[in-house]
C-alpha positions in Angstrom: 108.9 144.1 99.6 111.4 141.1 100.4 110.8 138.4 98.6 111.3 135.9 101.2 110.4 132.3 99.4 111.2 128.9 100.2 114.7 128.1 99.0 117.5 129.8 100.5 120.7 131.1 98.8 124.2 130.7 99.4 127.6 133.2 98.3 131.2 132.2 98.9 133.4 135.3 98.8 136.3 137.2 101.0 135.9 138.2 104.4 136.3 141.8 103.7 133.4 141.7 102.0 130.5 141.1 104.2 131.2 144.5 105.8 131.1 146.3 102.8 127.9 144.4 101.7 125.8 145.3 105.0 127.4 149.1 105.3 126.0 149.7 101.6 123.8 147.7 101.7 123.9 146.6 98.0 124.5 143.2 95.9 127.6 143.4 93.3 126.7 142.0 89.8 129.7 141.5 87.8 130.1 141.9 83.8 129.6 138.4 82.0 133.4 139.4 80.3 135.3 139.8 83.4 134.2 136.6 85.0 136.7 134.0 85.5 135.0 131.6 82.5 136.1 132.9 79.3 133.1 131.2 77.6 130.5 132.9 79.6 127.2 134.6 77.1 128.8 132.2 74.2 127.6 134.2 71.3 128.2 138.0 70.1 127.1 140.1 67.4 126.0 143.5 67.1 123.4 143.7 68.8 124.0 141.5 71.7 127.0 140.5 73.6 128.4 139.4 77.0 128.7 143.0 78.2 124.8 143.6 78.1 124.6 141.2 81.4 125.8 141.4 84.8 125.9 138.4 87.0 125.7 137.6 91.0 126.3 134.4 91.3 125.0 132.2 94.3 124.2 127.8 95.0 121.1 126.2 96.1 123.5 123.7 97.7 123.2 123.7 101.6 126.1 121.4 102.2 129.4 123.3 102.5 131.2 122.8 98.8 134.8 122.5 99.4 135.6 123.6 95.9 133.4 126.4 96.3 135.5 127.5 99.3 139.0 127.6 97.5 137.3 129.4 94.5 135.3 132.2 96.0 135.7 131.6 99.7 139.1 132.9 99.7 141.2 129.2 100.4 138.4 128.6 103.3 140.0 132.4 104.6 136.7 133.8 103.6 132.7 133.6 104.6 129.4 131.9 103.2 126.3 134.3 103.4 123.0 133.1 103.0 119.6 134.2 102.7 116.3 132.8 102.7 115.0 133.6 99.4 115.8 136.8 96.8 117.5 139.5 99.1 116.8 142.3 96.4 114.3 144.9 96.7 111.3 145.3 94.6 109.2 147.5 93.3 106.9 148.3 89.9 108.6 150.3 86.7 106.2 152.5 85.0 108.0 154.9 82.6 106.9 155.9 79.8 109.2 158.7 78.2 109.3 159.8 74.3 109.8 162.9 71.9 109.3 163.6 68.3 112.5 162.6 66.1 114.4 164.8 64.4 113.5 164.9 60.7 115.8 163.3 59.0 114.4 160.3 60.8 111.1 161.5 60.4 110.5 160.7 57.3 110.2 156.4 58.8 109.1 157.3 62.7 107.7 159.6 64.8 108.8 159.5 68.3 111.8 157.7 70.0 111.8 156.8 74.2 111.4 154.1 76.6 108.5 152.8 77.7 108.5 150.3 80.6 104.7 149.4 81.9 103.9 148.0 85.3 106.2 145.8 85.6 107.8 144.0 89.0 111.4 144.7 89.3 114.2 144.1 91.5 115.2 147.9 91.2 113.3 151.2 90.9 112.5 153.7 87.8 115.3 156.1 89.0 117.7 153.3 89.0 116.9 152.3 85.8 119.2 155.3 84.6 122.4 154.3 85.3 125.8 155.9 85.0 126.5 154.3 81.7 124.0 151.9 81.3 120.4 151.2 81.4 118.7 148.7 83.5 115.5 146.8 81.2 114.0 144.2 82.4 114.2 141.0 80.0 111.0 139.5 81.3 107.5 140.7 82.6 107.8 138.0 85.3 111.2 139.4 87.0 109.8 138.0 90.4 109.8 134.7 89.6 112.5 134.4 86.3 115.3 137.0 88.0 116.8 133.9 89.5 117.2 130.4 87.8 119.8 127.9 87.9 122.8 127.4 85.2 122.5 124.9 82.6 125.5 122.9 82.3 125.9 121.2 78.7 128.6 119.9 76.5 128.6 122.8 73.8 127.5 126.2 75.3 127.3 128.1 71.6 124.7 125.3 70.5 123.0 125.6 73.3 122.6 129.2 73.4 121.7 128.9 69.3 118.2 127.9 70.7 117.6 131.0 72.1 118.4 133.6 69.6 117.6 134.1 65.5 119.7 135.9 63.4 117.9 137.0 59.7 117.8 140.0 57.9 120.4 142.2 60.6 117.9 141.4 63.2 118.5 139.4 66.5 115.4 137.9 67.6 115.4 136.5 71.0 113.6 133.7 72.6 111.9 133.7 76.2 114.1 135.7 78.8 117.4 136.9 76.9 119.2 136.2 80.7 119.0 132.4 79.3 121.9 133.4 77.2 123.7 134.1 80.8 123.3 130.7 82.2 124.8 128.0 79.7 127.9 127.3 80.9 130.2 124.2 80.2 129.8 120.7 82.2 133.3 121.5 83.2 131.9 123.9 85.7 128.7 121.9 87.4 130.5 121.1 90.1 129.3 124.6 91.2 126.0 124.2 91.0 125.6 127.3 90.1 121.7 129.9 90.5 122.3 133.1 89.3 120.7 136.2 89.0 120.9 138.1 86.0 120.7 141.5 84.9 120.4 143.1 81.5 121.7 146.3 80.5 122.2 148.6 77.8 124.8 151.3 76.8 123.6 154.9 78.6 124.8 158.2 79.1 128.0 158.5 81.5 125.4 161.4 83.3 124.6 161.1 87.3 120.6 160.8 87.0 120.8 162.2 90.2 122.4 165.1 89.2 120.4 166.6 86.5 117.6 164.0 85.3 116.2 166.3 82.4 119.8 166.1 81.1 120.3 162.8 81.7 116.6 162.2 79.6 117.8 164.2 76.8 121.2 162.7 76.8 119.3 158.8 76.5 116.7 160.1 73.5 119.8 161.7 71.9 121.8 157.7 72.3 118.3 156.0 71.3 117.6 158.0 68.0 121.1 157.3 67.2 121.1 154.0 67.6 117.7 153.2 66.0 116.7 155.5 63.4 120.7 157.1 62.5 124.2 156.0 62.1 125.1 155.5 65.8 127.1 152.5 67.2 125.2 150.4 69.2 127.7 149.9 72.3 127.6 147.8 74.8 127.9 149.2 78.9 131.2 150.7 79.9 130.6 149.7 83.5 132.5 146.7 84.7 129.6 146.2 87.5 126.2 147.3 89.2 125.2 147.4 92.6 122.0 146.3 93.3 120.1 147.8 96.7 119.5 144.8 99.5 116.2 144.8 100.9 117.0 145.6 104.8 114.1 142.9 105.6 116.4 140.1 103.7 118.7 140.6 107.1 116.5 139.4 108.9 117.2 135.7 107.5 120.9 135.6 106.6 123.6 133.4 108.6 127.2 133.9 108.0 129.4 130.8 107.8 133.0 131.8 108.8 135.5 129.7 107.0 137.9 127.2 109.0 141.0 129.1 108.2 139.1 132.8 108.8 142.1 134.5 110.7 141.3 136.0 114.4 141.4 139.8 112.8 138.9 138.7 109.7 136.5 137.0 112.5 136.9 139.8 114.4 135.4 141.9 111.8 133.0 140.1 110.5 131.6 140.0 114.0 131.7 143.7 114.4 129.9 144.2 111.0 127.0 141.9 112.1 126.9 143.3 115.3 126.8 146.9 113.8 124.2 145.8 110.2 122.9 143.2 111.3 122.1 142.3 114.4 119.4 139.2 113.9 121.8 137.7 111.6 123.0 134.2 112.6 126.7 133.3 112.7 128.5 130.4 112.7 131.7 128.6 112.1 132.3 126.0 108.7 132.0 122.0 109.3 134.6 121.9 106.7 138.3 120.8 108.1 141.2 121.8 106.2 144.7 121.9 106.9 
């Protein structure tokens, strides 16, 4: 189901990019640690850290944002998509998997698993397994909380202290723990930044795909580790997750080409439109730049 909505979205990148966004038809979301602000998720213990989230980062800001062009929009080289509302596709989680523990946990629980119930994601329940992560959503009200804009404040790690409790080698968070992914310093609000979040944990480096019984085992085996044993609770190896684009979101983008796009980069941004997308809108940037 596309989640069309009322406010429409905007992305500054390469040209070479689009392409590869509309053949595979998937949204990148990069690793909080290997974004270009060193200070993003400002807080870490061991239970939480900047690797349990993966960013795609967007602007609610219509008007063409020169600074948003040199960044991310390759020097005004580069494109602006856009879509009218959320271009993910969604769909309810219901999993509810578990097994009895071995006994030297026993003696304190009974089962370990993962139990997910009805709830509105922008993924399904086989992508939940990842290859070297899990996917859990941080909210019961993914539709409406998966996207929210960045908080721009003098002191991120203050900030973020009102959303997490530490006591007794327990971190306690409050509301969606994606809040921890948008603080960012007032340095940055020229960006204007809405992002949508995603929160993952360490999983097996299996193909789910491949053999999901052995994928299964391989997660209980990680969970009892981690929660009832002597196990390390790691963060996700993965440096990114592609997310599937709803097909129907297509239907509403428009692709700004930027004003120094070179003849062969317009060529094929064209010939990817015409080829993905064929309703989408294209145009050239109002921005002049020498």
């Amino acid at each position: 189901m596309f989640d069309g909505g009322s406010v429409r979205i905007y992305h500054y990148t390469k040209a070479a990019t689009l392409p590869l966004i509309l053949r595979n038809k998937k949204i990148r979301f990069t690793r909080a640690d290997c974004l270009d602000d060193t200070r993003e998720v400002p807080f870490t213990n061991a239970h939480i850290d900047p690797k349990n989230f993966f960013i795609s980062s967007w602007t609610l800001q219509g008007r063409e944002q020169s600074g948003q062009w040199h960044r991310y929009g390759d020097q005004s080289a580069g494109v602006r998509i856009s879509f009218q509302g959320s271009p993910f596709r969604w769909s309810n989680l219901n999993i509810d998997i578990s097994r009895p523990v071995s006994p030297a946990a026993s003696l304190t629980h009974k089962t370990v698993g993962l139990r997910i119930d009805n709830v509105e994601a922008p993924y399904r329940s086989e992508e939940v397994f990842g290859e070297g992560y899990l996917l859990l959503p941080d909210t019961a009200d993914l539709r409406r909380e998966f996207g929210d804009r960045v908080t721009y404040v003098n002191d991120p790690i203050r900030e973020a202290g009102k959303f997490f409790e530490i006591a007794d080698a327990t971190t306690t968070t409050y509301g969606r723990g994606s809040n921890l992914a948008r603080i960012k310093g007032n340095a940055w609000a020229d960006q204007e930044e809405y992002r949508y979040v995603l929160f993952a944990k360490n999983g097996p480096q299996l193909r789910y795909s491949a053999s999901s019984s052995g994928y299964i085992d391989a997660m209980l085996d990680m969970l009892e580790a981690e929660y009832f044993g002597d196990g390390v609770r790691l963060s996700p190896k993965p440096t990114f997750i592609d997310l599937p684009l709803d097909e129907m979101a297509l239907g509403s983008l428009i692709v700004t080409m930027g004003a120094k796009i070179s003849d062969e980069n317009r060529e094929l941004v064209l010939n990817a439109l015409r080829q993905f997308a064929p309703t989408a809108i294209s145009e050239l940037s109002t921005l002049t730049v020498r």
